[in-house]
C-alpha positions in Angstrom: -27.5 -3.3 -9.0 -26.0 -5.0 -12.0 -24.9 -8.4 -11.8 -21.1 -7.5 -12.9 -20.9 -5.0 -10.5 -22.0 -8.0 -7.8 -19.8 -10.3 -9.1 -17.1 -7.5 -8.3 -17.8 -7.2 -5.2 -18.4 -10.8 -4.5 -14.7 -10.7 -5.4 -14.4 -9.1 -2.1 -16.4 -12.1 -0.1 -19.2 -9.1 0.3 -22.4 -10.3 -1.7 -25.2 -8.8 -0.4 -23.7 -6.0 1.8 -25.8 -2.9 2.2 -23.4 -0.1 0.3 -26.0 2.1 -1.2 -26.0 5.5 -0.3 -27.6 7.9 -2.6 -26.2 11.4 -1.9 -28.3 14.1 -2.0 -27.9 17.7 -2.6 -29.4 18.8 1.0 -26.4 16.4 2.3 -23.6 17.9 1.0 -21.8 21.0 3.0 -19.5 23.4 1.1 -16.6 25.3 2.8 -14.6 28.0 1.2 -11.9 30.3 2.2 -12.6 34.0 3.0 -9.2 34.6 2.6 -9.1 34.2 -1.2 -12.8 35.8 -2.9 -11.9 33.5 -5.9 -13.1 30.3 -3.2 -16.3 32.3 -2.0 -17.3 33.2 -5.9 -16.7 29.4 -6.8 -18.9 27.6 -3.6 -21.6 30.2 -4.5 -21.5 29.4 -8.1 -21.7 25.5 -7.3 -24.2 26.3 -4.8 -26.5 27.8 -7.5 -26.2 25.3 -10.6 -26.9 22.3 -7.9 -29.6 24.1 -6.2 -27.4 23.1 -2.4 -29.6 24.9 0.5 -28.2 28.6 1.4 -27.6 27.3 4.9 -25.2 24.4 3.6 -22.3 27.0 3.3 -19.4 27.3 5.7 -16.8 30.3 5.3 -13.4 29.5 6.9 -10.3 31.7 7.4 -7.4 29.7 7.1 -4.1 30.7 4.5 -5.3 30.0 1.3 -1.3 28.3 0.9 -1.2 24.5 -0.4 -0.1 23.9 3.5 -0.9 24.3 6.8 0.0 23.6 10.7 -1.8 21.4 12.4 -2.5 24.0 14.9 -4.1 26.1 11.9 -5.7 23.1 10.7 -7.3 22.6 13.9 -8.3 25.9 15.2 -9.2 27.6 11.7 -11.0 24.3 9.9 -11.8 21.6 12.6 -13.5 24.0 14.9 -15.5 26.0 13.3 -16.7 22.7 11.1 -17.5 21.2 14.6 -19.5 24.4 15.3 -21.5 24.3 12.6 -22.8 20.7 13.0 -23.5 21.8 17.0 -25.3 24.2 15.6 -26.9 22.4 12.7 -28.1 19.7 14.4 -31.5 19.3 12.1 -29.1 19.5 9.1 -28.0 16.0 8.0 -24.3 16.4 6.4 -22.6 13.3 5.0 -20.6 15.2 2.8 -18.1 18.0 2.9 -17.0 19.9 -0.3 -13.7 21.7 -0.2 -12.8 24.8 -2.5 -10.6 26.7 -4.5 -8.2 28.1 -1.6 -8.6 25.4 1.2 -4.9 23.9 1.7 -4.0 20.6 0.6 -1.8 19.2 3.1 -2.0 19.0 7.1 1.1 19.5 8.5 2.1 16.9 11.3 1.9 17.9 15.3 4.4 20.3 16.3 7.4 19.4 18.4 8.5 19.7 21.9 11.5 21.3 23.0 12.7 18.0 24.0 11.9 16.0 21.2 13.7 18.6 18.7 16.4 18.3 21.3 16.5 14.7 20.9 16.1 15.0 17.4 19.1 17.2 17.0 20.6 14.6 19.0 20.5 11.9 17.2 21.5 13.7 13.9 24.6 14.5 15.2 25.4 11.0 16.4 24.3 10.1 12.8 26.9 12.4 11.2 29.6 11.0 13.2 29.0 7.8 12.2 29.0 8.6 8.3 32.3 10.6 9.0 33.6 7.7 10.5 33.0 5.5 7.4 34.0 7.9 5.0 37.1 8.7 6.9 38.9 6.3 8.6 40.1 2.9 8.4 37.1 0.6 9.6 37.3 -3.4 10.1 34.3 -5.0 8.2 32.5 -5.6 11.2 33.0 -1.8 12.6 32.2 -0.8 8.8 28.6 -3.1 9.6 27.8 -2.3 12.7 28.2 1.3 12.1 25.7 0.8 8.8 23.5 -1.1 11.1 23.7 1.6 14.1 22.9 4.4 11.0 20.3 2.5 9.7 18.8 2.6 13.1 19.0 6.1 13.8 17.6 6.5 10.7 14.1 5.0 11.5 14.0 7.0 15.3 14.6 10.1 13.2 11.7 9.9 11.5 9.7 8.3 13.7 10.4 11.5 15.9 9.8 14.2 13.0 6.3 12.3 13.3 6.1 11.9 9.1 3.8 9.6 8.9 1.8 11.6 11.0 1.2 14.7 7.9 -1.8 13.8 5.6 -4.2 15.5 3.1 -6.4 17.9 4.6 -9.6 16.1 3.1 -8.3 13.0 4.2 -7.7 13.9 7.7 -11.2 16.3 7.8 -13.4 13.0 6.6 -12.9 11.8 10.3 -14.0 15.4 11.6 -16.5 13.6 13.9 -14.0 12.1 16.2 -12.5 13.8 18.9 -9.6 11.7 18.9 -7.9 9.0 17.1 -4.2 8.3 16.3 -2.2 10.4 13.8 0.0 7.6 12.9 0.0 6.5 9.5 -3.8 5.7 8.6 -7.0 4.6 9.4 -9.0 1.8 7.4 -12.1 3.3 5.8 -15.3 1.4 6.8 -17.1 2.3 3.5 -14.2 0.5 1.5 -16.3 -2.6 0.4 -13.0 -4.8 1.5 -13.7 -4.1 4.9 -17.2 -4.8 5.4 -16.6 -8.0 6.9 -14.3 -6.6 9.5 -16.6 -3.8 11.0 -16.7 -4.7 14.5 -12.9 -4.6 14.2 -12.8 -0.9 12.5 -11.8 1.8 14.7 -14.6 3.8 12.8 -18.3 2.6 12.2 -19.5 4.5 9.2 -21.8 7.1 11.0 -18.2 8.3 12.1 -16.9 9.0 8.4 -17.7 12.2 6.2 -17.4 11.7 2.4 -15.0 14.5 1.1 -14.4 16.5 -2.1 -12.7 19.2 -3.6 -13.3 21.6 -6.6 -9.3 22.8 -7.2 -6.9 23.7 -9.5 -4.3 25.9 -10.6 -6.5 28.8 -11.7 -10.0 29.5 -10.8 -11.5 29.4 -14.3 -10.2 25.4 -14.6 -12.5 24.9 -11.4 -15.3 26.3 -13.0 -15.2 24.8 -16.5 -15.2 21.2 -14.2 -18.1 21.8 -12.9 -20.0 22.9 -16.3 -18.4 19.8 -17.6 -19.6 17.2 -15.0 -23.3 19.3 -15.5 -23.2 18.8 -19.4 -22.0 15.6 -19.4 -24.6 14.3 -16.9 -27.2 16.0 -19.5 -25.6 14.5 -22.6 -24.0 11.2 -21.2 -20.1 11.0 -21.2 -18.9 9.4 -24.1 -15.3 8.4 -26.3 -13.1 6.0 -25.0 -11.6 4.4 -21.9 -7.7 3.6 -22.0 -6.2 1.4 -19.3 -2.7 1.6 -19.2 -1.2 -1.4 -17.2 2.4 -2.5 -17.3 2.5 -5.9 -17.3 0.0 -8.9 -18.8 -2.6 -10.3 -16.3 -1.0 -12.9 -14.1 -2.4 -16.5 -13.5 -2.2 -17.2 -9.8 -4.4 -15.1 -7.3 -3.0 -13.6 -3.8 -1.6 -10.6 -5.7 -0.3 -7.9 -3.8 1.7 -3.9 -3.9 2.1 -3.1 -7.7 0.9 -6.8 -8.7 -2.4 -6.4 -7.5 -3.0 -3.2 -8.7 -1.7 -3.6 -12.4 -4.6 -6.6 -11.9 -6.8 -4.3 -10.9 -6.3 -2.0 -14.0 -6.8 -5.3 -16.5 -10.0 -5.8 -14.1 -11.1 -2.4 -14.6 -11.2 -2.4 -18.2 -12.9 -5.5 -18.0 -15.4 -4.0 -16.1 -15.9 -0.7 -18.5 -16.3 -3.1 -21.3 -19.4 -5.1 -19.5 -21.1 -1.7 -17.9 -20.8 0.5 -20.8 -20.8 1.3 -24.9 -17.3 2.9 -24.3 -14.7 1.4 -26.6 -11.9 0.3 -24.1 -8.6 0.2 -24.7 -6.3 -2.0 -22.6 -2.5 -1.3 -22.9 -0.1 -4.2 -20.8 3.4 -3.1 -22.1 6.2 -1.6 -19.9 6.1 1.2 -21.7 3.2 4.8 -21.1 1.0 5.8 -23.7 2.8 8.3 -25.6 2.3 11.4 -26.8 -1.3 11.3 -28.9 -2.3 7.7 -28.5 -5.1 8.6 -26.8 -7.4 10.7 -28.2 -11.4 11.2 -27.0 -10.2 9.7 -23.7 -13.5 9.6 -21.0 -11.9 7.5 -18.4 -7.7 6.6 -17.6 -6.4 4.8 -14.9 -2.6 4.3 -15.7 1.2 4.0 -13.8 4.1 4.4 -13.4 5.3 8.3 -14.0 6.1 9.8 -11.0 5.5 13.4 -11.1 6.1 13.6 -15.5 2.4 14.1 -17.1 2.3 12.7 -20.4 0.4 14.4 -22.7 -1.0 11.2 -24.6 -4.6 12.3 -24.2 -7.4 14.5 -25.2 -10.2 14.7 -22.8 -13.6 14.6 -23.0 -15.9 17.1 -21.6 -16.4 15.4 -17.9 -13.7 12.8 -18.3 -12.2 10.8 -15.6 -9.1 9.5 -14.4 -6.0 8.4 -12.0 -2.4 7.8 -12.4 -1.0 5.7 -9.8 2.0 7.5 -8.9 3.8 8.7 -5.6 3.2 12.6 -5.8 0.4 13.6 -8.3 -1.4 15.9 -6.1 1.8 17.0 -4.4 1.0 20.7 -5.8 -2.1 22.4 -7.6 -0.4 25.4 -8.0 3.1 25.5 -8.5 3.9 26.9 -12.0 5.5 24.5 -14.5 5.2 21.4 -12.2 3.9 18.4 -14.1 2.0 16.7 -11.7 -0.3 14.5 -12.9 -3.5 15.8 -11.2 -2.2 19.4 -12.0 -1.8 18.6 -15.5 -4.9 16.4 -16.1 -7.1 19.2 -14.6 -5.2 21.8 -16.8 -5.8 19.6 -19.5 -9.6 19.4 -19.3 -10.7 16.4 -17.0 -13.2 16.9 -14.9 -12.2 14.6 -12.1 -9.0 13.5 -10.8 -7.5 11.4 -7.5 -4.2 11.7 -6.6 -1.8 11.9 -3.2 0.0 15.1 -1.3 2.9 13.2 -0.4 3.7 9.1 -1.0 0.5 7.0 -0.1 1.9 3.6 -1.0 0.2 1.7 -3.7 -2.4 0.6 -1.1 -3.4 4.2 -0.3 -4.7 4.4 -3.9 -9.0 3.7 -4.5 -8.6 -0.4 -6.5 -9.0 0.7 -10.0 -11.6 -2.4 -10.9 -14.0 -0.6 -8.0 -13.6 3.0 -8.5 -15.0 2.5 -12.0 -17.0 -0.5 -11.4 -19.3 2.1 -9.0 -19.1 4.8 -11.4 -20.2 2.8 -14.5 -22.9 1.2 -12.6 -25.0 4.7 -13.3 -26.7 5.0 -9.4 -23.4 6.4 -7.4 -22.2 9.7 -7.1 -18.7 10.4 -7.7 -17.8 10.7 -4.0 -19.5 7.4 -3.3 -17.7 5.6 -5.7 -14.4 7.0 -4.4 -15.0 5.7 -0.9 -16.2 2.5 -1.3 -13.0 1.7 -3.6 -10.8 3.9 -1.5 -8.7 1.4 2.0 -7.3 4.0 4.1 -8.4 7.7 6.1 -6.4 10.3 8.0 -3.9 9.5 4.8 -2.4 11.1 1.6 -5.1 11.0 -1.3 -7.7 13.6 -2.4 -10.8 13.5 -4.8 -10.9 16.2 -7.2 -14.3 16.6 -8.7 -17.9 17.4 -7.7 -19.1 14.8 -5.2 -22.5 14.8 -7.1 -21.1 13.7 -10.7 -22.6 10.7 -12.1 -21.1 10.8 -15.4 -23.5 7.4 -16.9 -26.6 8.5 -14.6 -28.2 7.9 -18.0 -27.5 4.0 -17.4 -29.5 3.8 -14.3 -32.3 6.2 -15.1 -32.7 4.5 -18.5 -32.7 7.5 -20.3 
């Protein structure tokens, strides 16, 4: 391992932790939807140029919409995924590659009858208490306890339409392993390299944790050109530049956290591209995005803050990579005219993208300064780099990109 890439981690307090994985073809399963022959055609042409074993192939039928029930989820994905490894027992799987066609979002549990009455309960009570401030002549302690009293309602609402219990699909199918576990909100991710030092505290030991991909995007013909991108640019090397687009300068004092710590993290990833590769990296700390064409032959990006407004600053490399930090980037692959980042990047010619169905906050997101610290280092895969930079399961964010790319493989092989 390079000695930058241990001094990042020893960042973490976790010098010397065992974190290598090296994925291998034979480990990898691939699940595509029958529903939509576009997903078949794409899994078999994947299978093929990375030689995956026949037998590492699993058809689902599931709607081939961005969402699903949980009840589908469950019954169409879960199952037959638990079947195969009951059946597969001699296969080794540590990785599951979704396709083309496999929804993105996991709906939460259905209600009860009771809870949607109580839900509908409380919503009315709420609406009489916002007729009462609009309409009649409050005291200004009515007028705040009635604020208060809305306020409250407001959280057992959606605590009770169980939000925080809807996550990405691949999230939620990385813990596939696990009979049970709690839907709320998320679980930490034991390969994230900030937890190794809390293991016996983790819900999950890492035995208990698939890595998870998908190749997606708006048409099929994007998904395939990524993978003949990651291919050639693991035969030629990736190359052109890397652009880090933070908003603010570096601060001085440490114990950084929310959108602090991870403009940090953006300063510390450039940092880190500089040290681990011949890239030329540009760092930009204003307020303001990279605008339109200041970033030509752009290999890697990690930017914020436009939610859901792709700015078309960029031309990509064949096999770049990249991430905008940004509340709904991967809130659609689909949906025409939507500007998305993830959407937008992959339309655009990336090769790999991360982004979240529905708001992660800035905690969900992979720290910038590791996700590209692993990737630069040459020996990790694409998926492996992900999850050891990545905090929290059963949550909102995807990886978009084959789990096998190792865009500067030609760092660690030497060639």
């Amino acid at each position: 391992m390079k000695p930058v890439l241990m001094i990042l981690i020893s960042l973490f307090c976790l010098a010397g932790a065992e974190i290598c994985f090296a994925l291998q073809t034979d480990e990898i399963l691939l699940i595509a939807n029958q529903n939509d022959p576009a997903s078949i055609k794409l899994a078999e042409y994947y299978r093929d140029q990375r030689q995956i074993p026949p037998a590492n192939l699993l058809t689902v039928n599931m709607t081939d919409q961005e969402d699903c029930s949980r009840k589908e989820y469950q019954r169409e994905l879960l199952a037959p995924l638990r079947k195969y490894f009951t059946h597969q027992q001699e296969t080794k799987i540590r990785c599951l590659l979704l396709f083309y066609g496999i929804p993105l979002r996991v709906a939460a549990p259905e209600l009860s009858q009771q809870q949607w009455q109580e839900l509908e309960d409380l919503k009315h009570t709420r609406k009489q208490i916002a007729w009462q401030l609009e309409n009649r002549e409050l005291t200004e302690e009515q007028t705040r306890e009635r604020k208060q009293k809305s306020k409250q309602l407001e959280t057992q609402i959606n605590k009770l339409r169980l939000t925080d219990q809807r996550a990405a699909v691949d999230s939620e199918v990385s813990l596939a392993l696990n009979e049970s576990y709690s839907l709320d909100r998320w679980q930490p991710n034991p390969f994230f390299v900030g937890f190794q030092k809390q293991q016996d505290k983790l819900l999950f030991n890492k035995d208990q944790v698939l890595f998870v991909s998908r190749l997606d995007g708006s048409t099929p013909e994007i998904v395939r050109q990524m993978i003949d991108d990651s291919l050639h640019a693991e035969e030629n090397g990736l190359q052109g530049q890397a652009y880090f687009d933070a908003r603010w300068p570096l601060p001085e004092h440490k114990n950084l956290k929310g959108y602090a710590l991870y403009d940090a993290s953006i300063h510390k990833a450039a940092r880190v591209t500089e040290k681990l590769s011949a890239l030329s990296v540009n760092l930009d700390q204003r307020e303001r995005l990279l605008q339109p064409g200041e970033a030509p032959d752009a290999a890697l990006y990690c930017g914020w803050y436009s939610l859901g407004k792709y700015v078309d600053a960029f031309s990509w490399q064949r096999g770049a990579v990249g991430y905008h930090i940004a509340s709904s980037e991967c809130a659609t692959l689909k949906k025409e005219g939507s500007q998305v980042w993830c959407k937008r990047m992959l339309e655009e010619g990336v090769a790999a993208t991360i982004g979240p169905v529905a708001e992660p906050y800035v905690q969900g997101f992979p720290l910038p300064e590791l996700f590209f610290g692993f990737l630069l280092d040459g020996y990790y895969t694409l998926a492996e780099s992900y999850f050891l930079s990545l905090p929290y399961l059963s949550w909102q964010m995807i990886l978009i990109g084959d789990p096998l790319y190792r865009p500067f493989r030609n760092i660690a092989t030497g060639k």
